[in-house]
C-alpha positions in Angstrom: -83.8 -12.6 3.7 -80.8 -14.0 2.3 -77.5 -12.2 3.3 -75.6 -13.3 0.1 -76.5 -12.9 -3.5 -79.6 -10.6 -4.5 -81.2 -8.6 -1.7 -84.9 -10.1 -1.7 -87.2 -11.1 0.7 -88.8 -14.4 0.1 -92.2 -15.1 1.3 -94.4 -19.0 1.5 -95.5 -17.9 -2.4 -91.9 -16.6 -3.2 -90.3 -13.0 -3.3 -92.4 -10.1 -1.7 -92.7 -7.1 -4.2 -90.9 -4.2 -1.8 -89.2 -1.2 -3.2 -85.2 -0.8 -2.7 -85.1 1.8 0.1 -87.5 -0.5 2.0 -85.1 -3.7 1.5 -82.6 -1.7 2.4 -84.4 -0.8 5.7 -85.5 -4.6 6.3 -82.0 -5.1 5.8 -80.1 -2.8 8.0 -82.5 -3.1 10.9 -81.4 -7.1 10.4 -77.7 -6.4 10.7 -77.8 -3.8 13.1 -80.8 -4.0 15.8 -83.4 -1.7 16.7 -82.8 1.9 14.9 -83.7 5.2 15.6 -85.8 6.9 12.8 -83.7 10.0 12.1 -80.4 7.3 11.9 -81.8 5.5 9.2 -83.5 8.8 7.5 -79.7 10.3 7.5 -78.2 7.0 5.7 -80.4 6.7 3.2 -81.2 10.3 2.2 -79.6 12.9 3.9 -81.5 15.7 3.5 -84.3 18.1 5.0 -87.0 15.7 4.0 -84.9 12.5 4.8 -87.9 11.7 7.8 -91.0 12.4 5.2 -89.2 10.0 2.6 -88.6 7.5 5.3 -92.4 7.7 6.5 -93.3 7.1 3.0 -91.5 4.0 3.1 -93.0 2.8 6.5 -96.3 2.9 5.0 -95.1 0.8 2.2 -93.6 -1.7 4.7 -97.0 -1.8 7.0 -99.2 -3.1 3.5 -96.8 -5.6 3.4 -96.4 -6.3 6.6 -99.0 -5.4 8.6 -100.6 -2.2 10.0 -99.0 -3.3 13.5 -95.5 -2.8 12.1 -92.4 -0.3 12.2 -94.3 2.2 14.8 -92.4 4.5 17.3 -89.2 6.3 17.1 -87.0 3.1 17.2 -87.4 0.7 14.2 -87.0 -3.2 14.5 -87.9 -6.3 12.2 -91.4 -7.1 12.3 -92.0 -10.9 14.2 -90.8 -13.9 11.8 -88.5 -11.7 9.2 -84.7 -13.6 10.2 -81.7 -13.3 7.9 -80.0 -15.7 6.4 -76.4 -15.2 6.8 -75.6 -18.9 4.4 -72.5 -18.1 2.0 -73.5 -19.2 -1.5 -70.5 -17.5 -2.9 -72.3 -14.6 -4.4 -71.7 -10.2 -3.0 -73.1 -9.6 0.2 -76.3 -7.3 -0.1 -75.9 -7.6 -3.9 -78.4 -4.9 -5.3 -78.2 -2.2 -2.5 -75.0 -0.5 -3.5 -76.5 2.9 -4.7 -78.9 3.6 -2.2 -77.7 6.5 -0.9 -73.8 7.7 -0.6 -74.0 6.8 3.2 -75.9 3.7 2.8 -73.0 2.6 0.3 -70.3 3.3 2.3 -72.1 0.8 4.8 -73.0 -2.0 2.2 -69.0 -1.8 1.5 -68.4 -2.0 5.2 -70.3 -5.4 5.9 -68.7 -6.9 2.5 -65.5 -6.2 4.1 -66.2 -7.5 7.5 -67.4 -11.0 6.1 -64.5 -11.3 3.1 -63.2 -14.7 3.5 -59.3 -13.7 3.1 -57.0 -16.0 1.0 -53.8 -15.7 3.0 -53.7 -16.5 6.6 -52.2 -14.2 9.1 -49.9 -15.0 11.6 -51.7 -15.4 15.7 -50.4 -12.5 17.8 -48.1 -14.2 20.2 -50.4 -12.8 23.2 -53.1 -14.6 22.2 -51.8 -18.0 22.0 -52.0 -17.8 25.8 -55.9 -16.7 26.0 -57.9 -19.6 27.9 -61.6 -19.4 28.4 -63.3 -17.7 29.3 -61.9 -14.6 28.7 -62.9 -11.1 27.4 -60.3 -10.1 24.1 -60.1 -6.9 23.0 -58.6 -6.1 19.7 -57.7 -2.1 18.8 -56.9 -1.4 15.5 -58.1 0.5 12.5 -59.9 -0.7 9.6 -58.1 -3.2 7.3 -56.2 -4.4 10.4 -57.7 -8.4 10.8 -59.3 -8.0 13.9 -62.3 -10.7 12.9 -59.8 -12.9 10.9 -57.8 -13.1 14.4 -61.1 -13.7 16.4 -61.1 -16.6 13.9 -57.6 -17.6 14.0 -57.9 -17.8 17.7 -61.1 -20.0 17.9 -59.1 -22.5 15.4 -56.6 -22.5 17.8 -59.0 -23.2 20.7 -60.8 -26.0 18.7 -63.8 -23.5 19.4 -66.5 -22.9 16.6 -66.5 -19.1 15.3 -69.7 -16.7 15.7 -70.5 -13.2 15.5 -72.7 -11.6 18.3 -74.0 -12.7 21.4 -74.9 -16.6 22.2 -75.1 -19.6 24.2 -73.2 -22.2 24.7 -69.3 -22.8 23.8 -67.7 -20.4 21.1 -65.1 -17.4 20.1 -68.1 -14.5 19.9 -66.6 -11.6 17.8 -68.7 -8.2 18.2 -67.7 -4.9 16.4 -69.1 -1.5 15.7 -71.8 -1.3 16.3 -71.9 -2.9 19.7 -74.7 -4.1 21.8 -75.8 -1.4 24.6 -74.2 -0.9 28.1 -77.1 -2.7 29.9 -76.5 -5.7 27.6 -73.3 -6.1 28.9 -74.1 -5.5 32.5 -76.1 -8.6 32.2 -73.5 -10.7 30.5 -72.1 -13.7 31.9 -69.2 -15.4 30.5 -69.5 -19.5 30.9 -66.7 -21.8 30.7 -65.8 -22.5 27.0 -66.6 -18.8 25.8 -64.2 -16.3 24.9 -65.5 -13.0 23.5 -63.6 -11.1 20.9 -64.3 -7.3 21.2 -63.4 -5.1 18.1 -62.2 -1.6 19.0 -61.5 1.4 16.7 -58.4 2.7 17.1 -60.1 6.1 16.6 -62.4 7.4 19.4 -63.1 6.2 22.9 -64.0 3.2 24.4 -68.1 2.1 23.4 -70.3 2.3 26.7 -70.3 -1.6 26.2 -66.9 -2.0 26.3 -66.1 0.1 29.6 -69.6 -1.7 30.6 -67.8 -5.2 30.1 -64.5 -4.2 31.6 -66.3 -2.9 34.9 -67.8 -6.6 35.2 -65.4 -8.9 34.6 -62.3 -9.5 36.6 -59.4 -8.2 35.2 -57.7 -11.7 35.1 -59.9 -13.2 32.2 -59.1 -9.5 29.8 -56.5 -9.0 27.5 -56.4 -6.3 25.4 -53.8 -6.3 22.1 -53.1 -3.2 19.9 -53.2 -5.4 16.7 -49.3 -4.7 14.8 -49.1 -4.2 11.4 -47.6 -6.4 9.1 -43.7 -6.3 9.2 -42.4 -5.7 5.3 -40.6 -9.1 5.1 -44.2 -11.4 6.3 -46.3 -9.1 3.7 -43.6 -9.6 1.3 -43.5 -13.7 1.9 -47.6 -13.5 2.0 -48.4 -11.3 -0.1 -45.5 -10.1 -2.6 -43.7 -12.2 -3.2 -44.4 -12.0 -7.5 -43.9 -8.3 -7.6 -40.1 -7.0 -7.9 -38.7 -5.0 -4.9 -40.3 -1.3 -6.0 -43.4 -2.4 -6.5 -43.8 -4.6 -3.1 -42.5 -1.5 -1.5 -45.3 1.0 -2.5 -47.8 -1.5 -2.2 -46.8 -2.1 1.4 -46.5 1.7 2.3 -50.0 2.2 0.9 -51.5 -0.3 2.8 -49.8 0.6 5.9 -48.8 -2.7 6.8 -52.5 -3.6 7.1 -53.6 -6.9 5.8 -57.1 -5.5 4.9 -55.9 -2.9 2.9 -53.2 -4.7 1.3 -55.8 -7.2 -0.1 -57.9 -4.3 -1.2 -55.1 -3.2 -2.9 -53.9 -5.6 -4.9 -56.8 -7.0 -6.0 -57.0 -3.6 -8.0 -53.7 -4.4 -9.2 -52.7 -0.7 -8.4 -51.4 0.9 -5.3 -52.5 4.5 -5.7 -56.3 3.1 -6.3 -58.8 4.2 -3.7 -60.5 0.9 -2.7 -64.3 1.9 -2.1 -64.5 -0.5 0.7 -61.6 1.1 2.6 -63.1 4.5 1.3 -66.0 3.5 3.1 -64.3 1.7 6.6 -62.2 5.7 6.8 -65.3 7.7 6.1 -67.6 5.8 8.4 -64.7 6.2 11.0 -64.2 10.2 10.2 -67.8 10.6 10.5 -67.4 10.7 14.7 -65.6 13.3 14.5 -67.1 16.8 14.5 -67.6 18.4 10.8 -65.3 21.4 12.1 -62.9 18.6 13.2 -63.2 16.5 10.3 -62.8 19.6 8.2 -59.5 20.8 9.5 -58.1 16.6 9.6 -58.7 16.6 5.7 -56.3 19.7 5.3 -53.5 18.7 7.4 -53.3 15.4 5.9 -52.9 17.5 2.3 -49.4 17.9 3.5 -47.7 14.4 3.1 -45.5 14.4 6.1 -45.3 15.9 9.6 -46.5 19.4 10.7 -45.8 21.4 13.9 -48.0 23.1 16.1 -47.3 26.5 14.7 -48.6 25.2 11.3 -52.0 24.3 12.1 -52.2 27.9 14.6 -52.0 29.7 11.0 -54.4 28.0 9.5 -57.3 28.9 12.4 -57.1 24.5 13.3 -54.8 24.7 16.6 -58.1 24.3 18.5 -58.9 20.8 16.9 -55.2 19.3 17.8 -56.2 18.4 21.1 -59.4 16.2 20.2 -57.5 14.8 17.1 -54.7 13.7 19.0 -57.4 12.2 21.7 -59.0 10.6 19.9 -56.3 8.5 17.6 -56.0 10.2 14.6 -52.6 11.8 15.3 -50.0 11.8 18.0 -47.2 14.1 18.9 -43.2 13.3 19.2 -40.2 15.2 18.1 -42.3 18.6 18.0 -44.3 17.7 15.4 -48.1 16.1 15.1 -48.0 12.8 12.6 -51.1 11.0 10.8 -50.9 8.0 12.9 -52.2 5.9 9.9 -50.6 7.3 7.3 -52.2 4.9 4.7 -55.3 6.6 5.4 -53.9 10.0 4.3 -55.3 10.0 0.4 -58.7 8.8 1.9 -59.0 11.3 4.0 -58.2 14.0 1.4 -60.3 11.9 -1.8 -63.6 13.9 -1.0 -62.1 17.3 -1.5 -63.0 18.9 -4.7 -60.6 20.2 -7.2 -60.9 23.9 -6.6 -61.3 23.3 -2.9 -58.2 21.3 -3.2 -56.2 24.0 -5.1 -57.3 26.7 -2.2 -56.2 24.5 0.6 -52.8 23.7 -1.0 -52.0 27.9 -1.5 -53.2 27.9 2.3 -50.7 25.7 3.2 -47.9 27.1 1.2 -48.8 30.0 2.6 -48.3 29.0 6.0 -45.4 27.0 5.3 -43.9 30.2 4.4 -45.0 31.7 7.8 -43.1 29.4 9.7 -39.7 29.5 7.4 -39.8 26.1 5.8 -39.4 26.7 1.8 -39.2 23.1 1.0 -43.3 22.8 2.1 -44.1 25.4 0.5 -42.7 24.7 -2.6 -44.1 21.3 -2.4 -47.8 23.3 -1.9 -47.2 25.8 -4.4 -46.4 22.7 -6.5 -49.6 21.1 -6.2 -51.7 24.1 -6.5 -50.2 24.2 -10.2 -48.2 27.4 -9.6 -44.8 27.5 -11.5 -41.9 27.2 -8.9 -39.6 30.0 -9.1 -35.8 27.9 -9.4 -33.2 30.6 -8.8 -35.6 31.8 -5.4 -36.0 27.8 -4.4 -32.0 27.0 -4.9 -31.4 30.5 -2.4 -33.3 28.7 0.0 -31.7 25.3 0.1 -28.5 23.6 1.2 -26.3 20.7 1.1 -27.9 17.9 -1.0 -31.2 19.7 -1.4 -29.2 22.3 -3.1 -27.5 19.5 -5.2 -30.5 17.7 -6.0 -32.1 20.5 -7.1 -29.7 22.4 -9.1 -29.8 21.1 -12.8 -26.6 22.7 -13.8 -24.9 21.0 -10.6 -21.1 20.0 -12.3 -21.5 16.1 -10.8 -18.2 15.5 -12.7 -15.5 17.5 -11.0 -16.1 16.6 -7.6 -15.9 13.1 -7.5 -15.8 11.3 -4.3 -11.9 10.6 -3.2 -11.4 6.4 -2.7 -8.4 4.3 -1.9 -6.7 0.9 -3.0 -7.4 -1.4 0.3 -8.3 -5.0 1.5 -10.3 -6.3 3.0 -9.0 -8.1 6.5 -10.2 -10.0 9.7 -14.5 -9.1 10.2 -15.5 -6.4 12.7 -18.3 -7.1 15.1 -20.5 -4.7 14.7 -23.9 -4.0 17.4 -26.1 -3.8 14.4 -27.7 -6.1 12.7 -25.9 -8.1 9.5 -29.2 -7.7 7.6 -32.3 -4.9 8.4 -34.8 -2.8 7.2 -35.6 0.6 7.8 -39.5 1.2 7.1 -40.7 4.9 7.0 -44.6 4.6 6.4 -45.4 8.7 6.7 -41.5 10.4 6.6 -41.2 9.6 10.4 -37.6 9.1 11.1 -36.1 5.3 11.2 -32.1 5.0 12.4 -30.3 2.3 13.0 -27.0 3.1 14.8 -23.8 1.9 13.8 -20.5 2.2 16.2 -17.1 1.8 14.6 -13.9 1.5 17.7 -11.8 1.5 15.0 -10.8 2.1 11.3 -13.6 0.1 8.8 -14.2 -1.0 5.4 -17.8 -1.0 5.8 -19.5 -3.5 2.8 -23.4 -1.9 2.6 -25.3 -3.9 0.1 -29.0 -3.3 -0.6 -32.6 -1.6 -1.9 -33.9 1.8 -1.4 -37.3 2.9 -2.4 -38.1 6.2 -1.4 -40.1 9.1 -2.0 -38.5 12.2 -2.5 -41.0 14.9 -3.7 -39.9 17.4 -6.0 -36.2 15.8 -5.1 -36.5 17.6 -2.2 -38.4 16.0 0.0 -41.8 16.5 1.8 -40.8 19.4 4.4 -37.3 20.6 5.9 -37.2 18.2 8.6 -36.9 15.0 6.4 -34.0 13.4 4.6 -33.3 10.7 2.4 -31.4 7.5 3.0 -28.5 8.5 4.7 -25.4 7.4 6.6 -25.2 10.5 9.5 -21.3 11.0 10.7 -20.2 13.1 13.9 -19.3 16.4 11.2 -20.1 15.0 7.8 -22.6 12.6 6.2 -23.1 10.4 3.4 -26.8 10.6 1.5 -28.1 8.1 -1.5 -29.9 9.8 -3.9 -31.4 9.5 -7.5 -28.4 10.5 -9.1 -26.4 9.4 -11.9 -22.8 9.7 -10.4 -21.9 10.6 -7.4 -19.9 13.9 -5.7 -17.9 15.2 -2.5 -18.0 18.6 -1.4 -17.5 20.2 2.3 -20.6 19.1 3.9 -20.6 15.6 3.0 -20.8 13.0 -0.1 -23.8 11.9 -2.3 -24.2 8.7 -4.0 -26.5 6.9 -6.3 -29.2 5.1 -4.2 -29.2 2.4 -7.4 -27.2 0.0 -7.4 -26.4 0.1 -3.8 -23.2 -1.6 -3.3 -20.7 0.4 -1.8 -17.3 -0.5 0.5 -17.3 2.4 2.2 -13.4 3.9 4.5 -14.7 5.1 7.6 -13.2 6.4 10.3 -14.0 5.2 14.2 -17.2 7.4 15.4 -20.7 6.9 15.7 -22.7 6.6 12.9 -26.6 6.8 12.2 -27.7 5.1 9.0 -31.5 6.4 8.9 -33.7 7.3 6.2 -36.5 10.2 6.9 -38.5 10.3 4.1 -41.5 7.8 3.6 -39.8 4.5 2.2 -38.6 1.3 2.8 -34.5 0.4 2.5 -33.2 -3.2 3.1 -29.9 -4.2 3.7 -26.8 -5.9 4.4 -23.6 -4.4 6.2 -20.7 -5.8 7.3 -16.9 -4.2 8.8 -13.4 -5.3 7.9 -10.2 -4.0 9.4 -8.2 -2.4 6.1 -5.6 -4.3 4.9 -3.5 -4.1 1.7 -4.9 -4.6 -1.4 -6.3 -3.7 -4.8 -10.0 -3.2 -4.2 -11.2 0.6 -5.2 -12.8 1.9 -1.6 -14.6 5.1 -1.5 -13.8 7.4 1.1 -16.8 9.7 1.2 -16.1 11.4 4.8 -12.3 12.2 3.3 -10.5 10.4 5.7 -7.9 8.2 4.5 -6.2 5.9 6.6 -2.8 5.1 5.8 -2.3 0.8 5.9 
């Protein structure tokens, strides 16, 4: 049975004449081991008479066969049916795509694991130091490199690379699904092996991993919580053709995950749902309890944080608890966040339209519950209900109330600036050049502390996502420079303004020398984005150079 090109099995007189559904049996019981019945009855049909249709195809199997064959409640390949796993560049399983919804989203899930990726990630520092033997664990989700590490790792080792169980020297990568408990309890790890375990972020620990973590000494384990790609390495491996926007939303829709990334741009489009990473999230959702899996797809509607009280209106504050257990979100500042935000549209993709429509008033409904207008316009939005402007604007302040307002007169209150120089450099405790990365609105500051008087020089790119000009939910805020009683935001605006609060300015072209007074300063952004930049401080000094004040404090020189 050969792995790659045309899903066949060939015989001593050449290709056996078996229906799809069987291949697709012979094949999965290859890749996956012995199989309960009602397991592979669910993946390839998925209804009441899924175990009739699979008996059906048993008795098609057993003339081929034999009569001996696929008997009992737990399936395995008949003796002297092997798989060839050779790579002869051709698809993986080519001709069992449409088997069954289920059985596709697993056909996409084994192309995936054995894509042979073009660009090589970096070695997590931690593992440069793994000797043999040793048990590695690698958590992440899907699309996060865990087998091209495994690989990465046995290159470094000057081991050869396999997958499963073996004998004899080798990095041995295993993922989902993993061999049983007792076949771990009877491991033995000899010199020159290292075994490379794959581990969901989502859920708990597999019996065989707590099985292989009981046995060994906890000397020879390591266990990483694979990073995501930092913006700069994607950019230098990935993006580097594609101008500044478009790296940016390619990046925040991948996550920062190489796997996704590739998927990605290989569509040429970053709001395309790959159907292999479709697949990888829906195979992962599927442990989760319908009612559980139900109330995950609503939340992640809302493209941003929620609080507690949220999900209490909607009937889901009983599902928080396992959620949160078992990876899918975590809890800081008071609110719950998706912690893979990338996964968000997945997650929501099966939803039907009218479904969709129902969910969003829901949620603008309870939105309005708890007091946050911004939400629930954004909801209202989305359900295709016209949004009331003179009730929105009532609700809003500072620059939400500006970004909103079209009849906002920009032009008579322009931001108050000064003829200075620049003098002798300020050290300053941040950076000279940074990013701030918001993958799903969570908040990113850098802090900046000025002893003293400062012509701060910011020079940079902003790309963020302001729904509606507003934002996704009260709580978040666009790229901003936070002062001690006023603050300074960037925003899609043609010119700029001052008023009591604070100053906006156009986020494009941002290039600004900026009077400040001494303080502390916070320049964040709280919206999902990504900003880079460079900023530097000079003491004022006399001079002809236009300087904006935009706190309105002028220092006299």
């Amino acid at each position: 049975m050969p792995l790659y090109g045309p899903a066949r099995v060939e015989g001593p007189l050449g290709p056996l004449p078996l229906r799809r559904k069987a291949l697709g049996i012979l094949y999965y019981l290859a890749l996956e081991g012995p199989t309960r019945r009602e397991k592979l009855a669910d993946l390839l049909w998925g209804h009441g008479a899924a175990l009739q249709n699979l008996r059906v195809e048993l008795t098609h199997l057993r003339r081929v066969f034999g009569k001996g064959t696929f008997q009992g409640r737990i399936l395995e390949l008949p003796p002297g049916v092997e798989l060839d796993p050779t790579p002869e560049g051709e698809e993986v399983l080519e001709g069992l795509e449409d088997l069954s919804p289920a059985f596709t989203d697993w056909v996409h899930v084994q192309r995936a694991r054995r894509e042979v990726p073009k660009e090589a990630l970096p070695l997590l520092e931690g593992l440069k130091e793994v000797r043999p033997p040793a048990l590695v664990v690698l958590i992440g989700p899907p699309g996060s490199g865990q087998e091209e590490l495994a690989r990465l790792l046995a290159g470094r080792l000057g081991l050869p690379p396999r997958e499963g169980l073996g004998q004899g020297p080798g990095v041995f990568y295993l993922s989902d699904p993993l061999p049983t408990k007792e076949e771990a309890l009877k491991l033995r790890l000899n010199p020159g092996q290292v075994l490379v375990v794959a581990r969901s972020l989502f859920g708990e620990d597999p019996a065989f991993l707590l099985a292989l973590r009981a046995r060994f000494p906890a000397e020879i384990i390591r266990v990483f919580h694979v990073p995501r790609l930092e913006f700069s390495e994607a950019r230098q491996r990935f993006l580097r053709h594609l101008s500044f926007e478009e790296a940016a939303r390619f990046y925040l829709e991948s996550g920062g995950r190489p796997g996704v990334l590739r998927e990605l741009l290989a569509m040429g489009n970053p709001q395309a749902l790959p159907q292999r990473v479709r697949a990888m999230v829906a195979l992962e959702a599927r442990h989760l309890s319908q009612s559980t899996r139900k109330a995950l797809e609503m939340l992640a509607l809302h493209p941003g944080a929620f609080p507690a009280p949220l999900a209490e209106a909607l009937g889901f504050g009983a599902y928080l608890g396992e959620l949160e257990h078992k990876g899918w979100l975590s809890f800081f500042e008071g609110r719950y966040w998706l912690t893979e935000p990338q996964f968000r549209r997945y997650l929501c993709s099966a939803i039907p339209q009218g479904e969709r429509v129902r969910f969003h008033l829901q949620l603008a409904e309870a939105f309005r519950q708890i007091g946050d207008p911004v939400a629930q316009a954004l909801h209202l939005s989305r359900a295709g209900e016209p949004l009331e402007s003179k009730a929105l604007l009532r609700g809003l302040k500072e620059w939400r109330r500006v970004s909103a307002d079209p009849q906002f007169p920009w032009s008579d209150f322009p931001p108050p600036n000064v003829l200075l120089g620049l003098g002798p450099s300020l050290p300053l405790e941040a950076p000279e050049v940074f990013s701030l990365v918001s993958l799903g609105g969570e908040p990113v500051e850098v802090p900046l502390v000025l002893s003293e008087p400062a012509v701060v020089k910011l020079e940079g790119r902003v790309y963020q996502e302001l729904l509606l000009g507003l934002g996704p939910d009260s709580a978040s805020f666009p790229l901003r420079l936070l002062g001690e009683e006023r603050s300074l935001y960037f925003l899609p605006t043609p010119s700029g303004t001052s008023l009591f609060w604070g100053t906006v300015l156009p986020e494009n072209p941002l290039a600004y020398l900026l009077l400040l007074p001494p303080g502390v300063y916070r320049l964040g952004l709280g919206v999902r984005g990504l900003a880079e930049f460079r900023l530097r401080a000079y003491r004022p000094a006399p001079g002809t150079l236009r300087v904006l004040a935009p706190l309105g404090q002028v220092v006299e020189v």
